[in-house]
N, C-alpha and C positions, 0 to 999 in steps of 0.2 A: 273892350281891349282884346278877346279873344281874336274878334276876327282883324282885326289889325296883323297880327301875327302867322293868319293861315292865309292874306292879302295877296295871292301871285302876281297881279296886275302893277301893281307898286311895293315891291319888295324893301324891306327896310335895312339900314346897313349894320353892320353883324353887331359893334359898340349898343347901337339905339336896341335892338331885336333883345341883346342878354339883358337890356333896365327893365323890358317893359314883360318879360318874362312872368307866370305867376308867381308867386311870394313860395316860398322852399315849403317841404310839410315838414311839423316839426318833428325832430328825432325823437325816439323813445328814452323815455326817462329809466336810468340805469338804477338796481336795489340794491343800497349802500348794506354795508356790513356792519353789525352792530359791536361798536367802540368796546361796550364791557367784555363783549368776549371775545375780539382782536387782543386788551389787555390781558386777558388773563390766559388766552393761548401763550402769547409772548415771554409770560413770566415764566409758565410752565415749561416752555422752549429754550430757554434762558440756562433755569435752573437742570434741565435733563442736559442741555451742553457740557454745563460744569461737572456734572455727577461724570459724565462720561471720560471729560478731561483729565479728573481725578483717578476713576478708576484704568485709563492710559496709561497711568502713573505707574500703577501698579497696588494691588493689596497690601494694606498692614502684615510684617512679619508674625505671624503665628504668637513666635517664642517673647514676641512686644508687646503683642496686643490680644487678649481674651476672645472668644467667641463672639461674645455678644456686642464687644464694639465694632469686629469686622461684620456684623453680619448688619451693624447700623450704618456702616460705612458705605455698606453695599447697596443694600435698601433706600438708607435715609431718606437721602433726593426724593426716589421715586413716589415714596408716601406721601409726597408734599405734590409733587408735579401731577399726578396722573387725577387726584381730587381738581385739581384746577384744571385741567384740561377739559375733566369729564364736567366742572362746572359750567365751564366758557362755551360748550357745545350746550349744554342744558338752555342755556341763555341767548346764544344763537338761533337756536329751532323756539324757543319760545316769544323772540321778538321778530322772528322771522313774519309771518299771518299781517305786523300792523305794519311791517317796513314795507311787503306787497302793496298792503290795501294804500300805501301813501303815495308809491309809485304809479299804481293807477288811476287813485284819483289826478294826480299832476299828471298825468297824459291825457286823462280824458279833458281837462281846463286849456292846455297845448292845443289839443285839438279843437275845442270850440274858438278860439284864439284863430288857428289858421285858418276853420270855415269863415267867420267873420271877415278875415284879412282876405282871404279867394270871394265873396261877395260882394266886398269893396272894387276891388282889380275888377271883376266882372263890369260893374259899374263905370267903371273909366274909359274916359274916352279918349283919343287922338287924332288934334289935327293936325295933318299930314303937308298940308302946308307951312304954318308954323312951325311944325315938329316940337308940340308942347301937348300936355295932356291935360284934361280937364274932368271937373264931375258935372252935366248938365243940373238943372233945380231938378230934384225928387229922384235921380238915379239911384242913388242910396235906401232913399227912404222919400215915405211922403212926404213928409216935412222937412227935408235937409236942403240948406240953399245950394244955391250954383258955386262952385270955385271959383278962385282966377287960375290963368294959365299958372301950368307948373312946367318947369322946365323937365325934360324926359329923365335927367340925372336924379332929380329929387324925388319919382314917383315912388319909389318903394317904398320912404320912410313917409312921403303924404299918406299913402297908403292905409300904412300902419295907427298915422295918427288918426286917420279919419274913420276905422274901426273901433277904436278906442273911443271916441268922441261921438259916433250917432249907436253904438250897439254898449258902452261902458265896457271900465275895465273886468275883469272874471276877478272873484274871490282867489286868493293865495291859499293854497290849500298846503296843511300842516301837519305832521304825524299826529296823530290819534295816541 
């Protein structure tokens, strides 16, 4: 199929040229953030809002209220929020190392996944009279039979199935 496409002699028209294109590489896989300490940032963000709200408000009157309840007033909150904040970071950098290792191995499975699928495509052929593409016997693999024509619309997903079917599918890989 490559050289189908770098063909000057019989140039293909732009619809047929974008199907028979290589198969995309796949995108990198993104390091999610870890749930318990997005939770426990949240609550800590939460309750410093409130503390703040209150203290808007304004301080308890002196002549109302004691020392030591204005100075709980003032505090409270942050005795609560600033432990959980500094939890939900502890928690973050400690599950940080296995949410890496999961993102890489699911890139690396991606990318054996595309080599496969760009092997296949290499494999495929086009006749240009018909304008249908096919896999000769053993272009795959030794053992793999001959196709029937495929129509140019369907190459990308025969493709696909047909890495899947002479290379198997790749293990699902799962946070550790």
């Amino acid at each position: 199929m490559p050289h189908t496409l770098t063909d000057v002699a019989h140039p293909l028209g732009e619809p047929e040229r974008g199907l028979l294109l290589p198969p995309p590489p796949a995108a990198p896989v993104a390091v999610a953030r870890s749930t318990p300490a997005v939770v426990l940032h949240t609550v800590a963000g939460v309750i410093t809002v409130l503390w703040l709200m209150n203290v808007a408000k304004g301080v308890p009157d002196p002549e109302v209220a004691d020392a030591s309840y204005r100075l709980g007033y003032l505090v409270g909150p942050l005795i609560l929020s600033v432990p959980l904040a500094l939890i939900g970071l502890v928690v973050q950098v400690a599950t940080r190392r296995r949410r890496v290792r999961a993102a890489e191995d699911a890139t690396r499975a991606r990318h054996a996944v595309q080599e496969r699928r760009h092997q296949v495509w290499q494999a495929s052929w086009l006749c240009r009279r018909c304008r249908v593409a096919f896999f000769p016997k053993g272009s795959v693999s030794p053992d793999h039979p001959a196709s029937p024509a495929i129509a140019v619309a369907q190459l990308p997903m025969w493709v696909t199935t047909t890495a899947e079917r002479a290379f198997g599918v790749p293990e699902p890989t799962g946070p550790r």
